[in-house]
C-alpha positions in Angstrom: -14.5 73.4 -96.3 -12.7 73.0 -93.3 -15.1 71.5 -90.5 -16.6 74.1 -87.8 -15.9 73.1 -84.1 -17.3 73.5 -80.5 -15.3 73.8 -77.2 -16.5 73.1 -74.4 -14.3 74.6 -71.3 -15.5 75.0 -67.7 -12.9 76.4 -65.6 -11.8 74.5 -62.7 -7.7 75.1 -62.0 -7.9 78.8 -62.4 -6.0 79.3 -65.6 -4.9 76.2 -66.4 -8.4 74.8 -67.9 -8.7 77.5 -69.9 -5.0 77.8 -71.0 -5.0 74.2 -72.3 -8.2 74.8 -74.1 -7.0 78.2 -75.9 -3.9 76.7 -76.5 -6.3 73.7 -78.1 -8.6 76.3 -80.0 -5.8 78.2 -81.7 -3.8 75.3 -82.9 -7.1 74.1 -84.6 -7.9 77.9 -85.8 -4.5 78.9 -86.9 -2.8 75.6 -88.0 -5.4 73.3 -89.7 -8.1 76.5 -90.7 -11.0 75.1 -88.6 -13.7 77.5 -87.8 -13.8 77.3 -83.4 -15.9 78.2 -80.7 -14.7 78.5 -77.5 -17.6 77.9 -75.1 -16.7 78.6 -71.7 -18.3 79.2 -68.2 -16.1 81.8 -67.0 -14.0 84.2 -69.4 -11.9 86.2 -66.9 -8.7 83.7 -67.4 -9.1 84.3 -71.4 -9.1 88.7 -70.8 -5.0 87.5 -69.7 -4.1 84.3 -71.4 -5.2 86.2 -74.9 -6.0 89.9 -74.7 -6.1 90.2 -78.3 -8.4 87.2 -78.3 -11.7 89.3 -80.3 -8.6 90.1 -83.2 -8.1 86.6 -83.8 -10.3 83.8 -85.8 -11.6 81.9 -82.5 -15.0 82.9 -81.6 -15.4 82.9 -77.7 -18.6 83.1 -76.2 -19.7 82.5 -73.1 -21.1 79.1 -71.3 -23.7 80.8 -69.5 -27.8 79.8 -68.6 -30.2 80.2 -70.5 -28.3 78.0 -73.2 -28.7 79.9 -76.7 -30.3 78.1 -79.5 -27.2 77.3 -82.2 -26.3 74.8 -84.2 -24.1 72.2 -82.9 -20.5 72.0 -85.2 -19.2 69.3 -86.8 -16.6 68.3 -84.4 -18.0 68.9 -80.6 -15.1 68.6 -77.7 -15.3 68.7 -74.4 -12.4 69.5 -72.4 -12.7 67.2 -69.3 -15.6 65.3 -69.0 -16.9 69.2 -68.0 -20.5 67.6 -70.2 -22.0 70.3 -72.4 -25.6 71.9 -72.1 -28.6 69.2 -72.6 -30.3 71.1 -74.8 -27.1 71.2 -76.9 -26.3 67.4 -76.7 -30.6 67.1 -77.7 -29.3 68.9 -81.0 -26.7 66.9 -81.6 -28.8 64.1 -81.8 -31.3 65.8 -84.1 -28.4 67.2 -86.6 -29.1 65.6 -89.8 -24.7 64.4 -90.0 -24.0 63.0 -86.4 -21.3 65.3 -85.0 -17.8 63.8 -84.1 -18.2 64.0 -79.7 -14.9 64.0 -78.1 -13.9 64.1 -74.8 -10.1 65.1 -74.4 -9.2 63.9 -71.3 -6.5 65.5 -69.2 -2.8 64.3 -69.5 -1.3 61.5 -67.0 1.4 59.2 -68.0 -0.3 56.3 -66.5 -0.2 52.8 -68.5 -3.5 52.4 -68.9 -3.9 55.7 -70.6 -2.9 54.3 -74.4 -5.8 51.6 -73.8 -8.2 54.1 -73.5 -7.4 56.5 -76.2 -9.4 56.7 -78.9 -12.4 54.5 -77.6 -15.8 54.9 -78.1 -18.7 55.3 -75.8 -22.5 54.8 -77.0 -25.2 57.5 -75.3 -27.5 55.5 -73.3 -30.4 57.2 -74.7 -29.7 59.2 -77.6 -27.9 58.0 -81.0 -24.6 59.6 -80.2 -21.1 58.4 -79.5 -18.4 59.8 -77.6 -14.6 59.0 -78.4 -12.0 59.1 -75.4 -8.9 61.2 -76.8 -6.0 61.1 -74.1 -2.8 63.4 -74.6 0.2 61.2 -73.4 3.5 60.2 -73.9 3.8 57.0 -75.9 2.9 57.4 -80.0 -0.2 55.5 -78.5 -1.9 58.1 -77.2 -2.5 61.8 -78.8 0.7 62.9 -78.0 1.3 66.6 -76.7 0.4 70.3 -77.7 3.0 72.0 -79.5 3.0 75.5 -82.3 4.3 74.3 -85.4 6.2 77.4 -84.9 7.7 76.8 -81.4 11.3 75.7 -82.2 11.4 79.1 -84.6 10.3 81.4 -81.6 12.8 79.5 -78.9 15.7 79.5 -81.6 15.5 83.6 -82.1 14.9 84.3 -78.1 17.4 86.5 -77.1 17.8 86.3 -73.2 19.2 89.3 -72.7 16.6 91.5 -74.7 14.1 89.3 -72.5 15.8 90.8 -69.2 15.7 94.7 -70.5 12.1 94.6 -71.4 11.5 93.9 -67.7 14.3 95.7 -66.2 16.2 92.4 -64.9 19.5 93.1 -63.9 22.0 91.5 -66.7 22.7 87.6 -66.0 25.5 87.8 -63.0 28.6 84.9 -63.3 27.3 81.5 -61.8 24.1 83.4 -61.8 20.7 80.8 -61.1 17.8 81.9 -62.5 14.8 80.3 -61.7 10.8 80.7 -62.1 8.3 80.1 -59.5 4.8 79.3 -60.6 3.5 76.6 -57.6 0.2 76.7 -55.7 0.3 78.3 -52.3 1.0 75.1 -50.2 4.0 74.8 -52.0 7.2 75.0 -49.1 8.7 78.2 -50.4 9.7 79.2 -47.5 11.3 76.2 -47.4 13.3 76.5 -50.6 14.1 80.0 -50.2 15.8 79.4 -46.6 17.7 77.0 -48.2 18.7 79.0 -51.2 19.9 82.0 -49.0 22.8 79.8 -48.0 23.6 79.4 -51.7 26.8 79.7 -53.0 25.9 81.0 -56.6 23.5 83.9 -56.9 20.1 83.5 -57.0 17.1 85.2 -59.3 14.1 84.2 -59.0 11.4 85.1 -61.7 7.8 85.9 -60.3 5.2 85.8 -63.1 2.3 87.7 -62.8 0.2 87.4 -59.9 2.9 85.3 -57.8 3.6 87.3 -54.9 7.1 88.3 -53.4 8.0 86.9 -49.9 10.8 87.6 -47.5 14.4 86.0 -48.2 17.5 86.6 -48.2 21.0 85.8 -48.9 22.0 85.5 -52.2 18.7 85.3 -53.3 17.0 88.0 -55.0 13.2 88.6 -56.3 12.0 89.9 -59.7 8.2 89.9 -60.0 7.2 89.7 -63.7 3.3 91.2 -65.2 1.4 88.6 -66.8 2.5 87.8 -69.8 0.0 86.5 -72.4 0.1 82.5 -73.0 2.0 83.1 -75.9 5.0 84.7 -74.0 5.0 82.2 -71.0 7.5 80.2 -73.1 9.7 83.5 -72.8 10.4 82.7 -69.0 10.9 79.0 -69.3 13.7 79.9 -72.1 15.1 82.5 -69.6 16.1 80.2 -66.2 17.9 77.4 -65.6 15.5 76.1 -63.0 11.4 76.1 -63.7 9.4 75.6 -61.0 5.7 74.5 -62.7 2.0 73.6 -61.7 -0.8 72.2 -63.5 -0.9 70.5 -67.0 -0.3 73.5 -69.4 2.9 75.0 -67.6 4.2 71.6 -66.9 3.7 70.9 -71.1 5.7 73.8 -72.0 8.5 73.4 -69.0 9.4 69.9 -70.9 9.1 71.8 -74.6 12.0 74.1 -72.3 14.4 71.2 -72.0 15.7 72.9 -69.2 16.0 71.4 -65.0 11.7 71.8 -63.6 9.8 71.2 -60.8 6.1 70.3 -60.6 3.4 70.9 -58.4 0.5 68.2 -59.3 -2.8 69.7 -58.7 -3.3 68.0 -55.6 -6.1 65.1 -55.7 -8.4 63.6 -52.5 -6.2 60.7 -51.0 -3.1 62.0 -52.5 -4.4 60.2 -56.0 -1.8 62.6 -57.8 0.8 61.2 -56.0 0.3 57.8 -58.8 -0.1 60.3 -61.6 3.6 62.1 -60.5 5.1 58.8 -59.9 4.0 57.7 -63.1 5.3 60.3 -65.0 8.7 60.4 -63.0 9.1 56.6 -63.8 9.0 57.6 -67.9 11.7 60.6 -67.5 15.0 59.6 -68.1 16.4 61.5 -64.9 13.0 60.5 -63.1 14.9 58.9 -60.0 17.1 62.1 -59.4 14.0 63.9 -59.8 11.5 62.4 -57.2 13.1 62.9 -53.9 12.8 66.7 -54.6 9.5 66.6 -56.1 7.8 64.4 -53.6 9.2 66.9 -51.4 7.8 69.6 -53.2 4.1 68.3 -53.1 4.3 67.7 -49.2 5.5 64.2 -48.7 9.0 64.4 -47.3 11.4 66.7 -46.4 12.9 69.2 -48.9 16.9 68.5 -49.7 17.9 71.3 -51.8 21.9 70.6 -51.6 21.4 67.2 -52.9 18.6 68.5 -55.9 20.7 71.5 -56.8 24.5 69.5 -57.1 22.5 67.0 -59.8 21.1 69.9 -62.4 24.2 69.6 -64.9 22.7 66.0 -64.9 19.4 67.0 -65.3 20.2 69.5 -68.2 21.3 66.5 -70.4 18.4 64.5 -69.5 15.6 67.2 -70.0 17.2 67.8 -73.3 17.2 63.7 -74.1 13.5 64.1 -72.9 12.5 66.8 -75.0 13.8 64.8 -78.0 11.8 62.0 -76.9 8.5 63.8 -77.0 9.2 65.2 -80.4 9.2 62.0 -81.8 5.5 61.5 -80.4 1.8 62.4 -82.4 0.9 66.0 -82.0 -2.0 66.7 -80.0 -3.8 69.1 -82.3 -2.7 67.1 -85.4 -4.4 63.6 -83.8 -7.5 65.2 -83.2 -7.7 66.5 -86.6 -6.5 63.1 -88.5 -9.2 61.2 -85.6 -11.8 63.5 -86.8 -11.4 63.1 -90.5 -12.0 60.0 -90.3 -15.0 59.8 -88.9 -16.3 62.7 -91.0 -16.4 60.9 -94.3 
Protein backbone atom coordinates (compact mmCIF):
# COMPACT_ATOMS: atom_id res chain seq x y z
CA UNK A 1 0.00 0.00 0.00
CA UNK A 2 1.33 3.19 -0.75
CA UNK A 3 2.13 5.18 2.61
CA UNK A 4 -0.47 7.88 3.81
CA UNK A 5 1.02 11.40 4.41
CA UNK A 6 0.54 14.68 6.46
CA UNK A 7 1.25 18.26 5.38
CA UNK A 8 1.69 20.66 7.41
CA UNK A 9 1.40 24.32 5.66
CA UNK A 10 0.92 27.66 7.62
CA UNK A 11 0.71 30.41 5.33
CA UNK A 12 3.11 33.08 5.55
CA UNK A 13 3.99 34.75 1.85
CA UNK A 14 0.47 34.91 0.73
CA UNK A 15 0.30 32.37 -1.95
CA UNK A 16 3.53 31.27 -2.17
CA UNK A 17 3.51 28.88 1.12
CA UNK A 18 0.63 27.36 0.00
CA UNK A 19 1.59 27.11 -3.76
CA UNK A 20 4.81 25.17 -2.94
CA UNK A 21 2.94 22.88 -0.66
CA UNK A 22 0.02 22.00 -3.24
CA UNK A 23 2.42 21.81 -5.80
CA UNK A 24 4.29 19.23 -3.06
CA UNK A 25 0.85 17.46 -2.27
CA UNK A 26 -0.10 16.63 -5.78
CA UNK A 27 3.16 15.43 -7.01
CA UNK A 28 2.99 12.87 -4.11
CA UNK A 29 -0.93 12.29 -4.86
CA UNK A 30 -0.83 12.03 -8.53
CA UNK A 31 2.71 10.77 -9.39
CA UNK A 32 3.80 8.25 -6.70
CA UNK A 33 -0.14 7.24 -5.43
CA UNK A 34 0.40 8.37 -1.81
CA UNK A 35 -2.70 9.04 0.14
CA UNK A 36 -2.21 13.26 1.39
CA UNK A 37 -3.44 15.54 3.76
CA UNK A 38 -3.03 18.92 3.31
CA UNK A 39 -3.20 20.51 6.80
CA UNK A 40 -3.27 24.11 6.53
CA UNK A 41 -4.03 27.26 8.73
CA UNK A 42 -5.54 29.31 6.18
CA UNK A 43 -7.31 27.88 3.01
CA UNK A 44 -8.25 31.02 1.03
CA UNK A 45 -4.90 30.79 -1.26
CA UNK A 46 -6.00 26.95 -2.12
CA UNK A 47 -10.05 28.32 -3.25
CA UNK A 48 -7.44 30.06 -6.44
CA UNK A 49 -4.30 27.96 -6.70
CA UNK A 50 -6.80 24.75 -7.07
CA UNK A 51 -10.50 25.34 -7.43
CA UNK A 52 -11.10 21.95 -8.33
CA UNK A 53 -9.12 20.95 -5.29
CA UNK A 54 -12.41 18.73 -3.47
CA UNK A 55 -12.32 16.68 -7.29
CA UNK A 56 -8.93 15.66 -6.83
CA UNK A 57 -7.28 12.79 -4.37
CA UNK A 58 -5.66 15.39 -1.85
CA UNK A 59 -7.60 15.64 1.22
CA UNK A 60 -7.45 19.36 2.58
CA UNK A 61 -8.48 20.20 5.85
CA UNK A 62 -8.02 22.81 7.80
CA UNK A 63 -5.17 23.69 10.50
CA UNK A 64 -7.45 25.17 12.82
CA UNK A 65 -7.82 25.03 17.18
CA UNK A 66 -9.15 22.76 18.77
CA UNK A 67 -6.77 20.21 17.04
CA UNK A 68 -8.99 17.12 15.97
CA UNK A 69 -8.16 13.72 17.26
CA UNK A 70 -6.61 11.61 13.98
CA UNK A 71 -4.11 9.43 13.46
CA UNK A 72 -0.81 10.77 12.51
CA UNK A 73 0.32 9.21 8.72
CA UNK A 74 3.18 7.50 7.92
CA UNK A 75 5.24 10.17 6.46
CA UNK A 76 4.55 13.64 8.49
CA UNK A 77 6.10 17.02 6.64
CA UNK A 78 6.28 20.13 7.68
CA UNK A 79 6.64 22.77 5.26
CA UNK A 80 9.02 25.30 7.03
CA UNK A 81 9.86 24.63 10.32
CA UNK A 82 5.82 26.06 10.59
CA UNK A 83 5.92 22.91 13.76
CA UNK A 84 2.65 20.95 13.81
CA UNK A 85 0.04 20.81 16.71
CA UNK A 86 1.42 19.24 20.16
CA UNK A 87 -1.14 17.10 20.58
CA UNK A 88 -0.29 15.75 17.05
CA UNK A 89 3.52 15.40 17.53
CA UNK A 90 2.30 13.50 21.37
CA UNK A 91 0.69 10.87 18.81
CA UNK A 92 3.40 10.54 16.91
CA UNK A 93 5.26 9.48 19.60
CA UNK A 94 2.59 6.96 20.76
CA UNK A 95 2.10 5.41 17.09
CA UNK A 96 3.06 1.95 17.43
CA UNK A 97 5.60 2.41 13.67
CA UNK A 98 7.50 5.83 14.43
CA UNK A 99 6.36 8.13 11.55
CA UNK A 100 9.04 9.44 9.05
CA UNK A 101 9.16 13.57 10.41
CA UNK A 102 10.44 15.80 7.76
CA UNK A 103 11.00 19.26 7.68
CA UNK A 104 11.35 20.54 3.99
CA UNK A 105 13.12 23.59 4.26
CA UNK A 106 12.75 26.44 1.82
CA UNK A 107 15.04 26.69 -1.26
CA UNK A 108 18.44 28.86 -1.15
CA UNK A 109 21.38 28.06 -3.24
CA UNK A 110 23.66 28.68 -0.34
CA UNK A 111 26.75 26.18 0.15
CA UNK A 112 26.07 25.06 3.17
CA UNK A 113 22.63 23.90 2.10
CA UNK A 114 23.94 20.25 0.65
CA UNK A 115 25.50 19.68 4.27
CA UNK A 116 22.37 19.96 5.79
CA UNK A 117 20.18 17.94 3.68
CA UNK A 118 19.08 14.91 4.79
CA UNK A 119 20.20 15.22 8.57
CA UNK A 120 18.68 14.08 11.42
CA UNK A 121 17.53 15.80 14.59
CA UNK A 122 16.60 13.70 17.85
CA UNK A 123 13.32 15.32 19.96
CA UNK A 124 14.62 16.45 23.19
CA UNK A 125 11.87 14.75 24.92
CA UNK A 126 9.95 12.47 22.97
CA UNK A 127 11.38 9.32 20.82
CA UNK A 128 11.11 11.04 17.52
CA UNK A 129 13.50 12.28 14.85
CA UNK A 130 13.22 14.92 12.43
CA UNK A 131 15.13 14.79 9.00
CA UNK A 132 16.22 18.23 7.34
CA UNK A 133 15.20 17.84 3.42
CA UNK A 134 16.55 20.97 1.53
CA UNK A 135 15.40 21.59 -2.29
CA UNK A 136 18.58 22.96 -4.06
CA UNK A 137 20.60 22.98 -6.90
CA UNK A 138 23.48 20.54 -6.67
CA UNK A 139 22.48 16.51 -6.96
CA UNK A 140 23.38 16.99 -3.24
CA UNK A 141 20.42 18.32 -2.12
CA UNK A 142 16.65 17.29 -3.08
CA UNK A 143 16.74 18.99 -6.21
CA UNK A 144 13.55 20.95 -7.53
CA UNK A 145 9.78 20.49 -8.12
CA UNK A 146 8.87 19.51 -11.49
CA UNK A 147 5.28 17.44 -13.19
CA UNK A 148 6.56 14.56 -14.80
CA UNK A 149 4.38 15.88 -17.42
CA UNK A 150 5.83 19.54 -17.72
CA UNK A 151 7.94 19.24 -20.92
CA UNK A 152 4.54 17.58 -22.65
CA UNK A 153 2.35 20.58 -21.56
CA UNK A 154 5.19 23.42 -22.60
CA UNK A 155 5.95 21.40 -25.98
CA UNK A 156 1.96 21.58 -27.11
CA UNK A 157 1.49 25.43 -25.78
CA UNK A 158 0.36 27.32 -28.50
CA UNK A 159 1.05 31.08 -27.89
CA UNK A 160 -1.21 32.38 -29.90
CA UNK A 161 -4.33 30.33 -28.67
CA UNK A 162 -2.90 31.49 -25.17
CA UNK A 163 -3.39 35.33 -26.36
CA UNK A 164 -7.23 34.71 -27.86
CA UNK A 165 -8.44 33.10 -24.69
CA UNK A 166 -7.67 36.47 -23.05
CA UNK A 167 -8.23 38.77 -25.70
CA UNK A 168 -4.35 39.83 -26.14
CA UNK A 169 -3.87 41.56 -29.20
CA UNK A 170 -1.71 39.12 -31.68
CA UNK A 171 2.17 39.31 -30.92
CA UNK A 172 3.27 42.71 -32.80
CA UNK A 173 7.02 42.56 -34.85
CA UNK A 174 9.89 43.24 -32.26
CA UNK A 175 7.00 42.87 -29.86
CA UNK A 176 8.34 42.38 -25.76
CA UNK A 177 6.24 40.64 -23.80
CA UNK A 178 6.75 40.58 -20.37
CA UNK A 179 5.04 39.36 -16.93
CA UNK A 180 4.93 41.32 -13.80
CA UNK A 181 4.40 39.36 -10.57
CA UNK A 182 6.79 41.57 -7.85
CA UNK A 183 5.74 42.72 -4.35
CA UNK A 184 4.66 46.28 -4.03
CA UNK A 185 8.08 47.85 -3.24
CA UNK A 186 9.20 46.75 -6.36
CA UNK A 187 10.36 50.17 -8.62
CA UNK A 188 7.77 49.79 -11.28
CA UNK A 189 7.41 53.03 -11.84
CA UNK A 190 10.75 52.88 -12.32
CA UNK A 191 10.86 50.31 -15.10
CA UNK A 192 7.87 51.45 -16.79
CA UNK A 193 9.40 55.11 -17.22
CA UNK A 194 12.11 53.62 -18.69
CA UNK A 195 10.26 51.26 -20.90
CA UNK A 196 8.07 54.16 -22.39
CA UNK A 197 11.21 55.26 -24.16
CA UNK A 198 11.57 51.81 -25.70
CA UNK A 199 12.17 51.25 -29.04
CA UNK A 200 10.37 47.87 -29.51
CA UNK A 201 6.75 47.57 -28.26
CA UNK A 202 6.03 46.68 -25.01
CA UNK A 203 3.18 44.15 -23.44
CA UNK A 204 3.16 43.67 -20.21
CA UNK A 205 1.10 40.70 -18.70
CA UNK A 206 -0.71 41.43 -15.31
CA UNK A 207 -1.81 38.19 -13.56
CA UNK A 208 -4.54 38.15 -11.40
CA UNK A 209 -4.68 40.51 -8.67
CA UNK A 210 -1.57 42.73 -10.02
CA UNK A 211 -2.96 45.98 -10.50
CA UNK A 212 -2.51 48.32 -13.62
CA UNK A 213 -0.57 51.65 -13.18
CA UNK A 214 -0.10 54.66 -15.34
CA UNK A 215 2.62 54.39 -18.37
CA UNK A 216 3.02 55.17 -21.37
CA UNK A 217 4.92 55.09 -24.58
CA UNK A 218 5.22 52.04 -26.21
CA UNK A 219 4.21 50.30 -23.38
CA UNK A 220 0.98 48.79 -23.11
CA UNK A 221 -1.06 46.82 -20.06
CA UNK A 222 -2.93 43.55 -20.21
CA UNK A 223 -4.28 42.52 -16.81
CA UNK A 224 -4.77 38.63 -16.80
CA UNK A 225 -7.64 36.69 -14.06
CA UNK A 226 -6.06 34.31 -11.89
CA UNK A 227 -5.20 31.50 -13.37
CA UNK A 228 -5.09 28.30 -11.37
CA UNK A 229 -1.33 27.03 -10.36
CA UNK A 230 -1.50 24.72 -13.04
CA UNK A 231 -1.81 27.47 -15.83
CA UNK A 232 0.76 29.90 -14.29
CA UNK A 233 3.35 28.00 -16.49
CA UNK A 234 1.04 29.32 -19.48
CA UNK A 235 2.32 32.99 -18.94
CA UNK A 236 5.92 32.17 -18.36
CA UNK A 237 5.80 30.25 -21.84
CA UNK A 238 4.03 33.38 -23.28
CA UNK A 239 6.88 36.39 -22.62
CA UNK A 240 10.17 36.87 -23.32
CA UNK A 241 10.87 38.71 -20.09
CA UNK A 242 9.41 37.18 -16.47
CA UNK A 243 9.41 39.28 -13.82
CA UNK A 244 9.07 36.74 -10.46
CA UNK A 245 8.73 36.73 -6.53
CA UNK A 246 8.97 34.18 -4.05
CA UNK A 247 10.14 30.50 -4.25
CA UNK A 248 7.27 28.83 -6.35
CA UNK A 249 7.17 31.53 -9.30
CA UNK A 250 10.82 31.88 -9.27
CA UNK A 251 10.97 27.59 -9.62
CA UNK A 252 8.81 27.63 -12.65
CA UNK A 253 10.42 31.06 -14.31
CA UNK A 254 13.81 28.74 -14.55
CA UNK A 255 11.57 25.48 -15.79
CA UNK A 256 10.66 28.73 -18.58
CA UNK A 257 14.23 28.93 -19.81
CA UNK A 258 13.31 32.21 -20.80
CA UNK A 259 15.15 36.04 -19.56
CA UNK A 260 13.47 36.62 -15.41
CA UNK A 261 13.69 38.84 -12.81
CA UNK A 262 13.30 38.06 -9.10
CA UNK A 263 12.06 39.74 -6.15
CA UNK A 264 13.48 37.83 -2.92
CA UNK A 265 11.01 38.03 -0.21
CA UNK A 266 12.71 40.57 1.56
CA UNK A 267 14.52 39.42 5.04
CA UNK A 268 15.40 41.75 8.32
CA UNK A 269 19.07 43.15 7.62
CA UNK A 270 18.70 42.63 3.95
CA UNK A 271 19.66 38.60 4.80
CA UNK A 272 18.07 37.87 1.28
CA UNK A 273 20.49 39.86 -0.26
CA UNK A 274 23.18 36.50 0.55
CA UNK A 275 20.46 34.13 -0.49
CA UNK A 276 20.11 36.23 -4.17
CA UNK A 277 23.76 36.56 -4.39
CA UNK A 278 24.16 33.09 -3.86
CA UNK A 279 21.98 31.97 -6.37
CA UNK A 280 23.26 34.61 -8.98
CA UNK A 281 26.86 33.22 -8.42
CA UNK A 282 25.44 29.43 -9.66
CA UNK A 283 23.64 30.93 -12.90
CA UNK A 284 25.60 30.86 -15.86
CA UNK A 285 24.65 34.56 -16.87
CA UNK A 286 24.58 35.42 -13.00
CA UNK A 287 27.05 38.47 -13.49
CA UNK A 288 24.82 40.07 -16.33
CA UNK A 289 21.98 39.34 -14.14
CA UNK A 290 22.83 41.13 -10.77
CA UNK A 291 23.19 44.71 -11.52
CA UNK A 292 19.46 44.61 -12.60
CA UNK A 293 18.36 42.44 -9.92
CA UNK A 294 20.04 44.16 -7.05
CA UNK A 295 18.44 46.99 -8.50
CA UNK A 296 15.18 45.41 -8.51
CA UNK A 297 15.19 44.57 -4.76
CA UNK A 298 16.22 48.27 -3.72
CA UNK A 299 19.99 48.41 -3.64
CA UNK A 300 21.01 50.45 -6.55
CA UNK A 301 19.84 52.20 -9.29
CA UNK A 302 17.72 50.61 -12.05
CA UNK A 303 19.71 50.54 -15.64
CA UNK A 304 17.18 49.18 -17.97
CA UNK A 305 19.19 50.08 -21.39
CA UNK A 306 22.14 48.13 -20.25
CA UNK A 307 19.67 44.84 -18.81
CA UNK A 308 17.51 44.97 -21.88
CA UNK A 309 20.57 45.07 -24.83
CA UNK A 310 21.98 41.66 -22.94
CA UNK A 311 18.58 39.32 -23.12
CA UNK A 312 19.66 37.58 -26.50
CA UNK A 313 22.56 36.62 -24.00
CA UNK A 314 20.45 35.73 -21.40
CA UNK A 315 18.14 33.55 -23.66
CA UNK A 316 21.03 31.08 -24.28
CA UNK A 317 22.03 31.09 -20.78
CA UNK A 318 18.52 30.43 -19.14
CA UNK A 319 18.17 27.66 -21.66
CA UNK A 320 21.90 26.20 -20.58
CA UNK A 321 20.47 26.64 -17.01
CA UNK A 322 17.40 24.96 -17.39
CA UNK A 323 19.43 21.97 -18.77
CA UNK A 324 21.48 22.09 -15.79
CA UNK A 325 18.62 21.70 -13.38
CA UNK A 326 17.23 18.75 -15.26
CA UNK A 327 20.15 16.84 -14.65
CA UNK A 328 19.44 17.37 -10.71
CA UNK A 329 17.11 14.86 -8.11
CA UNK A 330 13.53 15.69 -8.29
CA UNK A 331 12.08 17.11 -5.32
CA UNK A 332 9.06 14.93 -5.00
CA UNK A 333 10.95 11.89 -6.22
CA UNK A 334 13.79 12.42 -3.13
CA UNK A 335 11.27 12.66 -0.63
CA UNK A 336 9.72 9.60 -1.73
CA UNK A 337 13.13 7.40 -2.22
CA UNK A 338 14.22 9.26 1.56
CA UNK A 339 11.12 7.95 2.94
CA UNK A 340 11.31 4.47 1.73
CA UNK A 341 13.99 3.94 3.30
CA UNK A 342 13.30 4.65 6.48
CA UNK A 343 9.98 2.92 6.25
CA UNK A 344 11.28 -0.59 6.02
Amino acid sequence: MPPTCDIFCAVVDNYGDAGVCWRLASQLAHEHGWQVRLWIDDPQPLYRLAPDMAKGPIEVRHWDAPWPAVDPAEVVIEAFACDPPAEYVAAMARAEHQPVWINLEYLSAESWVASCHGQASPHPRLPLVKHFLFPGFDAATGGLLREVDYEARRAAFNESAFRAEFGLPPRQVDELTISMFAYPHAPLPDLLTALATSERPVSILLPGGVQRTSSNGAVNQFPLPFLPQRRYDEILWACDLNFVRGEDSFVRAQWAAKPFVWHIYPQEDDAHRVKLDAFLDRHPAGNVLRPFWHAWNGWRRLDWQAFAASLPDQEVAAKTWRETLSGLPNLAAALVQFSGERLK
